[in-house]
TIDREN-931996 format. One record per residue (C-alpha): residue number from 1; residue in three letters; z, y, x. Coordinates in pm, whole numbers, plus 50000, padded with zeros to 5 digits. Each point is the difference from the previous one (the first is absolute). Layout:
# TIDREN-931996
     k     r      zz      yy      xx
   NUM   ALA       Z       Y       X
...
***
This chain:
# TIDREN-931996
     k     r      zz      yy      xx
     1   UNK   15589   86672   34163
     2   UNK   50199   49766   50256
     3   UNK   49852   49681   50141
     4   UNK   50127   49724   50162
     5   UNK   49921   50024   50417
     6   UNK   49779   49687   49919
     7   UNK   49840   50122   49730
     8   UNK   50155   49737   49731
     9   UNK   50149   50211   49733
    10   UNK   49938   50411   49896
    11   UNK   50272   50169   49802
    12   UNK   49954   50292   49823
    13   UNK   50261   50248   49905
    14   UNK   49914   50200   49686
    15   UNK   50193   50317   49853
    16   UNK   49969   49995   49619
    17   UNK   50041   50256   49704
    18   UNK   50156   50080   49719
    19   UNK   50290   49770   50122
    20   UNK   49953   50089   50375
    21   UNK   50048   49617   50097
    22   UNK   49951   49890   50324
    23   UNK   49789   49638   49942
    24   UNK   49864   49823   50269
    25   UNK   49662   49803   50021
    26   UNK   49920   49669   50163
    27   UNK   49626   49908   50143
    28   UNK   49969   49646   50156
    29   UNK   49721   49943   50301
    30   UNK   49849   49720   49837
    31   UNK   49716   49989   50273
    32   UNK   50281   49941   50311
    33   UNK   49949   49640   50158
    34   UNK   49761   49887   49769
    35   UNK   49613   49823   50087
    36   UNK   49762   50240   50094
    37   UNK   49664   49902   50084
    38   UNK   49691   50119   50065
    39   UNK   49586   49920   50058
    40   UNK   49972   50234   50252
    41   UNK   50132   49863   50304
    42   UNK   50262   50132   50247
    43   UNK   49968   50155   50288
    44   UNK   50205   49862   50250
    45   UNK   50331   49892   49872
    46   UNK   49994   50258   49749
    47   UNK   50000   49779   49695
    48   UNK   50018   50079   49609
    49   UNK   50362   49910   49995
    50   UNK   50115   50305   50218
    51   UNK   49953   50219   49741
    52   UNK   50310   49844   49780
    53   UNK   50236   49942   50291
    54   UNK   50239   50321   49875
    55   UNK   49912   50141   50341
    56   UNK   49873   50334   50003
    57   UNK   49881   50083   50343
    58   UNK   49646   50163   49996
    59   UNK   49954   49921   50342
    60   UNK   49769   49722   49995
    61   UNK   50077   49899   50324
    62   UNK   50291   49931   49882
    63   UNK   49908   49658   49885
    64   UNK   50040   50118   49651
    65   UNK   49716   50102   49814
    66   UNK   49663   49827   49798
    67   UNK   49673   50068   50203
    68   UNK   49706   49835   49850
    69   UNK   49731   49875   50211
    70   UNK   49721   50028   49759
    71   UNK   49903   50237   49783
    72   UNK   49962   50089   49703
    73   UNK   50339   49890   49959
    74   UNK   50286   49874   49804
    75   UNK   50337   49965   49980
    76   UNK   50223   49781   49679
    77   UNK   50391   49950   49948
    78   UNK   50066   49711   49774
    79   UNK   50322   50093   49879
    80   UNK   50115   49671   49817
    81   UNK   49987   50105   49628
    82   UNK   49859   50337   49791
    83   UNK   50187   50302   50037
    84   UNK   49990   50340   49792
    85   UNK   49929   50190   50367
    86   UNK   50156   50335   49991
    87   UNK   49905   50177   50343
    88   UNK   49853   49892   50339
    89   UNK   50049   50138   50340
    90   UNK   49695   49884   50227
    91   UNK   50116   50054   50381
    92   UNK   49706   50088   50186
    93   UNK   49938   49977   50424
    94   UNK   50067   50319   50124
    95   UNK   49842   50243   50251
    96   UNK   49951   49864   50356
    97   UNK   49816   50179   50285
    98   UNK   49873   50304   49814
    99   UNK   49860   49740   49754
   100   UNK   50052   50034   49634
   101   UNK   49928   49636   49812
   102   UNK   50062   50105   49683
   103   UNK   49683   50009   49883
   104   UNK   50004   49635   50036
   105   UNK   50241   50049   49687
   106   UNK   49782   50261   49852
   107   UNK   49790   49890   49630
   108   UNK   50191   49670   50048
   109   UNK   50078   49869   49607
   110   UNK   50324   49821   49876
   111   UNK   49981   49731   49686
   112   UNK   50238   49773   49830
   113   UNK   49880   49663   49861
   114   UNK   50166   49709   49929
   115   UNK   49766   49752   50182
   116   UNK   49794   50009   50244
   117   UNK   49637   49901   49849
   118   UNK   49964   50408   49934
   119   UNK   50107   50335   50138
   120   UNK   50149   50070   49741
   121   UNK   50134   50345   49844
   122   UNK   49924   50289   50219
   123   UNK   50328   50187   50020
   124   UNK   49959   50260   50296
   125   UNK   49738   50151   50194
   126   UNK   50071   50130   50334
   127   UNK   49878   50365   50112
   128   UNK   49666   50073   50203
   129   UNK   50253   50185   50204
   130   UNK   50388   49885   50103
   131   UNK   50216   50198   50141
   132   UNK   50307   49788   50008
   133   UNK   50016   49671   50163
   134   UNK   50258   49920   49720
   135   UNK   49887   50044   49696
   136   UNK   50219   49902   49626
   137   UNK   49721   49917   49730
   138   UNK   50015   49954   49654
   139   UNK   49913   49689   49901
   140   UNK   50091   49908   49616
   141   UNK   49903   49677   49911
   142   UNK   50106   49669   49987
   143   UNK   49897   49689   50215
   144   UNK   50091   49695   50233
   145   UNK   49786   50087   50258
   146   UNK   49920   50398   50163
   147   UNK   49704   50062   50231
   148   UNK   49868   50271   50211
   149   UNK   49597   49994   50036
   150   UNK   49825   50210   50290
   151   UNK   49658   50060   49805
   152   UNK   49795   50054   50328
   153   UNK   49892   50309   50022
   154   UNK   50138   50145   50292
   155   UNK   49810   49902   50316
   156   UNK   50080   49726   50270
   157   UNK   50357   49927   50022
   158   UNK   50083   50288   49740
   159   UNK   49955   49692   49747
   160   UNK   50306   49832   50134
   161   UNK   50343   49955   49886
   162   UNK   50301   50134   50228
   163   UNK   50292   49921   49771
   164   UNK   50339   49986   50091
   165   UNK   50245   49943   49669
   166   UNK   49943   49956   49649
   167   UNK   50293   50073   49808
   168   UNK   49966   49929   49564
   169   UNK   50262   50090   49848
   170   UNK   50092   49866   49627
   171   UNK   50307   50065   49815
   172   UNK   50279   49776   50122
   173   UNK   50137   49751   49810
   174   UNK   50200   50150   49653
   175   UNK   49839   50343   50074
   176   UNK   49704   50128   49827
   177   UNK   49832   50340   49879
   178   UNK   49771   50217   50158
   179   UNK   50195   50087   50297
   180   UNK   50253   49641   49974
   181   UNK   50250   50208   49888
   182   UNK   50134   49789   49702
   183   UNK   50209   49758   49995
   184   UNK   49947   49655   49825
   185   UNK   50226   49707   50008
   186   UNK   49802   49665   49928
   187   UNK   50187   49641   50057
   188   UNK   49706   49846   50222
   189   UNK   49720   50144   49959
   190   UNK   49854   50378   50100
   191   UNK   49973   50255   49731
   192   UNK   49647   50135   49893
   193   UNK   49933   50241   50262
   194   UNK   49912   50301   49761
   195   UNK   50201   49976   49665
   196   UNK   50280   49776   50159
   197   UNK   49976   49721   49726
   198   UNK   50172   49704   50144
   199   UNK   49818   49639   49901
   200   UNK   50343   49808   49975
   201   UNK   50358   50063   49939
   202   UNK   50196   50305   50166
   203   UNK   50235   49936   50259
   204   UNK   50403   49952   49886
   205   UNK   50130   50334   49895
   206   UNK   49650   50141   49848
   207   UNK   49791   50039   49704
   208   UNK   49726   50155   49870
   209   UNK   49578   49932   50035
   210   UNK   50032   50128   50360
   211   UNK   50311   49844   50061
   212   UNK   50152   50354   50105
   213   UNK   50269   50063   49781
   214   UNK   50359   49917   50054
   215   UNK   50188   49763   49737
   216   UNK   50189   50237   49711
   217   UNK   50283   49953   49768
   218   UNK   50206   49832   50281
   219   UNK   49821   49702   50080
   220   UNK   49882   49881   50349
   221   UNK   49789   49706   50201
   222   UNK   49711   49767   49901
   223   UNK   49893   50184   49680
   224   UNK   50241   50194   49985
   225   UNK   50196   49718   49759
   226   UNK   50324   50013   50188
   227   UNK   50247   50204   49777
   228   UNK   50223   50224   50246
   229   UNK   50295   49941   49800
   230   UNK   50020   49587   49970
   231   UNK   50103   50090   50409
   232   UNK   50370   49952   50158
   233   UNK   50008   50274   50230
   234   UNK   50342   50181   50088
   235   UNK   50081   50343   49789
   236   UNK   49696   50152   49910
   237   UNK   49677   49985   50165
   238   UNK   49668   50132   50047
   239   UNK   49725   49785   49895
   240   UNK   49699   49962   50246
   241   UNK   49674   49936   49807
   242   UNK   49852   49756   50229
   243   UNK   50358   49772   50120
   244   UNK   50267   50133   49728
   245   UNK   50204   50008   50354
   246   UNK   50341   50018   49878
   247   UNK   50113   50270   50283
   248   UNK   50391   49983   49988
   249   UNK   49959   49599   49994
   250   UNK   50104   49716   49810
   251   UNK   50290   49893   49765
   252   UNK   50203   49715   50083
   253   UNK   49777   49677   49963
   254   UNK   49646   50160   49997
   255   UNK   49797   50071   50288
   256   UNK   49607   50100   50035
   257   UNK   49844   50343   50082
   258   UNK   50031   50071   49606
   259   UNK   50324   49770   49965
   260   UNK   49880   49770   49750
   261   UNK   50000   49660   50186
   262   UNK   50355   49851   49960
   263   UNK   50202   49859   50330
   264   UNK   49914   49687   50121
   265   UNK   50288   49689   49980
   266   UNK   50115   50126   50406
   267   UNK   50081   50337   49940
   268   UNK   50168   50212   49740
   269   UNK   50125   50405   49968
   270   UNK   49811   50325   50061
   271   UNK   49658   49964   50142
   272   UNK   50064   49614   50006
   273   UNK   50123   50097   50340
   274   UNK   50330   49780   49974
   275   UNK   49942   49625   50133
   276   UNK   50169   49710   49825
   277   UNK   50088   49832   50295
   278   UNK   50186   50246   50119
   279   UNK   50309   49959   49725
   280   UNK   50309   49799   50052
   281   UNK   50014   49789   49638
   282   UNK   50239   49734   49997
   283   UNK   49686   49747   49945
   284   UNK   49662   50055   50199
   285   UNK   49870   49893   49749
   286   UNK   50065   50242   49779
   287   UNK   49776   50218   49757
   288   UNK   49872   50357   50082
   289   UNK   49997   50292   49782
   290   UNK   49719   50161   50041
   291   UNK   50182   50367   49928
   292   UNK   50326   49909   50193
   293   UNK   49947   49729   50174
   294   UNK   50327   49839   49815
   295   UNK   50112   49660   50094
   296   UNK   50103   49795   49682
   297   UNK   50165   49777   50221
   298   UNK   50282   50266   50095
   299   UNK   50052   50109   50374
   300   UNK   50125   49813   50322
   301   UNK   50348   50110   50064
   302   UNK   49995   50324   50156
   303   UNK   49741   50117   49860
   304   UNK   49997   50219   49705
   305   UNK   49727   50171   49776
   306   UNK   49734   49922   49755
   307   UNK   49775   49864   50276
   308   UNK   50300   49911   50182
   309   UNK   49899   50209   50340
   310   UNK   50296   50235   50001
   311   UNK   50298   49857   50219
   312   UNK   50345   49944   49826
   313   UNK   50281   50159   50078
   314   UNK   50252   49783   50182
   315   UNK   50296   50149   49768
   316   UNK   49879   50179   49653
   317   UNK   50130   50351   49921
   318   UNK   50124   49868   49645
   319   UNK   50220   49697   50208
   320   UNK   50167   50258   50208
   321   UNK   50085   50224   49763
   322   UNK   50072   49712   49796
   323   UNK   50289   49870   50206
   324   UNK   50167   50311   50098
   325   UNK   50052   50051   49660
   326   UNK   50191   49703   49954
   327   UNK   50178   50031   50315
   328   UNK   50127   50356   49862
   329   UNK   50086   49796   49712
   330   UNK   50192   49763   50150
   331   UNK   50198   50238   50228
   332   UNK   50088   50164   49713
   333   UNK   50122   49749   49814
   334   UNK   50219   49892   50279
   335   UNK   50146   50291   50075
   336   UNK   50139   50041   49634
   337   UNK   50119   49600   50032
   338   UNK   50228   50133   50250
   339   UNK   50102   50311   49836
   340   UNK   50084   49820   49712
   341   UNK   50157   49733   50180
   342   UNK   50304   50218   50182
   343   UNK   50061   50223   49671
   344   UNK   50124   49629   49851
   345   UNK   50172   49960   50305
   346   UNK   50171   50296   50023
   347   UNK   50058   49986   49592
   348   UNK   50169   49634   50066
   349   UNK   50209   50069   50264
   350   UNK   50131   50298   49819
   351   UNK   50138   49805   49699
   352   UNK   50065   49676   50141
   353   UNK   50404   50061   49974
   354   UNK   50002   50062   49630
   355   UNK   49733   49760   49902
   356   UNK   49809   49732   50194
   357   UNK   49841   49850   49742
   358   UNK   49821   50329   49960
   359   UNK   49880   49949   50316
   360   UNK   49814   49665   49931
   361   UNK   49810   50182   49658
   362   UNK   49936   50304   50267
   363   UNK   49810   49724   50246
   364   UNK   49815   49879   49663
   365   UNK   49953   50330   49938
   366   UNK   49829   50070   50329
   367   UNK   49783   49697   50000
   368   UNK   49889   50054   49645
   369   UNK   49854   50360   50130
   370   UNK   49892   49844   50297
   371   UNK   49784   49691   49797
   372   UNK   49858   50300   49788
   373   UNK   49855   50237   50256
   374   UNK   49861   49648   50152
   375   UNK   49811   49927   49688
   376   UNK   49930   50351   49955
   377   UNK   49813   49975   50343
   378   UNK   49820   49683   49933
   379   UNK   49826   50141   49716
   380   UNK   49918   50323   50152
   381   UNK   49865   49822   50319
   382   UNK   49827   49739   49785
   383   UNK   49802   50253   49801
   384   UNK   49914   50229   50283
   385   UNK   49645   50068   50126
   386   UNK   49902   50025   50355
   387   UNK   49667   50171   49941
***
């Protein structure tokens, strides 16, 4: 068993068969800082209150420890409410000059109750003879309030109290069993300390009586009414029974640990990451899709995209290509308009002795063919597409 250095909380760590599971228990000092009183007096400053301070030291000198001043004595915790009590640890004043004062500590009796009109239920009877200045007791029971009782029947100051902690430890909150060892998972109220019943509701992402069973057939959260697959995660996910976290994150335009809440009107895209503001739309106005973030205004010029944050090129590929094409065209074209041009030429000046009207219907000639490849060209570089 581990405890805290002030004597708060115990753990203990339990090996368990047939499954060989390591499980871990959780104890709660319910006594630590709370009223302690008593109508014996104190000796000194040694008041009732020391004995809850989560300070150990068994030196009473040490400014510590309970002494009564009278005797018989007594000595009460009030610890706010009833507890199931599982164990107590009662840290006795410890050997000083040769003298041994536990006998001080010796037929003592513990009881619970849960007021103070009665003693109560006896729980625990010290020894006639300690041998241990700490000594863990048994004390099963239930009760608001726990008091030790020195019956009187030592001699002279043998019937005082020299108490220096009280530690009561109860199952921790959502633990129970004999040892605190299950688990429970109430909304907002303890479980029952033995069977682990809880009085209310479970806590999102658990069912059951004792609240300690994790939600089935892929469902998750308050009641486990949250269907895993009404979620917008990314791909495919795992579905955590208590969030329905969706781990690779959201689709475009939902956000939320399980990705079911939907963007709100300033952001848009994966995660809802993407802020509206930060698009160039030709009017500021301008809606936002959630998914996208498109602008149903169109983009500012220079801008490009569907939510218009991608710069334009200052020249587009398809122009370029576009114009070469038609200035491949056109050199063409002129090159065989000059070709053409000479052959007549030549052809003209070759018959001009014999005939010269021939040589006017061989310039018609030449500017028919020339008026054809023209139109030819038109059409061609009316119908073409740049891309």
């Amino acid at each position: 068993m581990f405890t805290s250095p002030g004597g708060h909380y115990a753990t203990a760590i339990l090996y368990t068969t047939p499954r060989s599971r390591l499980q871990i228990s959780s104890c709660e000092n319910v006594a630590f800082n709370k009223t302690a009183t008593s109508t014996s007096g104190a000796l000194n400053n040694w008041t009732s209150d020391k004995a809850v301070d989560g300070n150990r030291d068994q030196d009473v000198h040490g400014g510590s420890c309970f002494h009564s001043i009278n005797y018989p004595s007594m000595w009460r915790v009030d610890l706010g409410r009833q507890y199931r009590i599982r164990h107590v640890t009662v840290y006795h004043r410890e050997m000083e000059d040769g003298h041994n004062f536990l006998d001080r500590i010796a037929n003592c009796t513990v009881h619970l109750s849960n007021d103070t009109s009665t003693n109560g239920t006896l729980c625990y009877t010290f020894p006639a003879t300690v041998s241990n200045s700490v000594i863990d007791l048994v004390c099963d029971g239930s009760g608001r309030y726990l008091t030790i009782r020195n019956p009187g029947r030592a001699t002279g100051e043998g019937n005082t109290l020299n108490i220096c902690e009280v530690e009561i430890y109860a199952c921790s909150r959502g633990t129970y069993g004999e040892s605190c060892e299950d688990f429970c998972h109430c909304h907002s109220s303890s479980c029952e300390p033995n069977n682990g019943t809880c009085p209310g509701d479970c806590r999102p992402g658990w069912q059951g009586d004792r609240c300690d069973t994790e939600c089935s057939n892929r469902t998750y959260g308050d009641a486990c009414a949250d269907k895993c697959q009404e979620r917008n995660c990314q791909g495919t996910s795992p579905c955590h029974h208590v969030t329905g976290k969706c781990e690779p994150g959201c689709k475009a335009g939902w956000t939320g640990e399980d990705c079911r809440s939907e963007c709100d009107d300033g952001n848009y895209g994966v995660d809802c990451k993407e802020p509206c503001a930060g698009r160039e739309c030709a009017d500021i106005n301008s809606s936002c899709d959630r998914y996208n973030g498109s602008c149903d205004t169109g983009c500012l010029v220079g801008w490009t995209g569907d939510d218009c944050t991608q710069v334009q090129e200052t020249l587009p590929v398809s122009t370029i290509v576009g114009c070469a094409t038609v200035a491949v065209i056109l050199l063409f074209f002129v090159i065989i308009t000059i070709l053409l041009v000479r052959r007549k030429r030549k052809q003209s000046a070759a018959s001009v002795p014999e005939r010269v009207v021939g040589h006017r219907e061989n310039c018609k000639s030449t500017k028919s063919e020339i008026h054809g490849l023209t139109k030819q060209f038109q059409y061609r570089f009316m119908h073409m597409s740049f891309g």
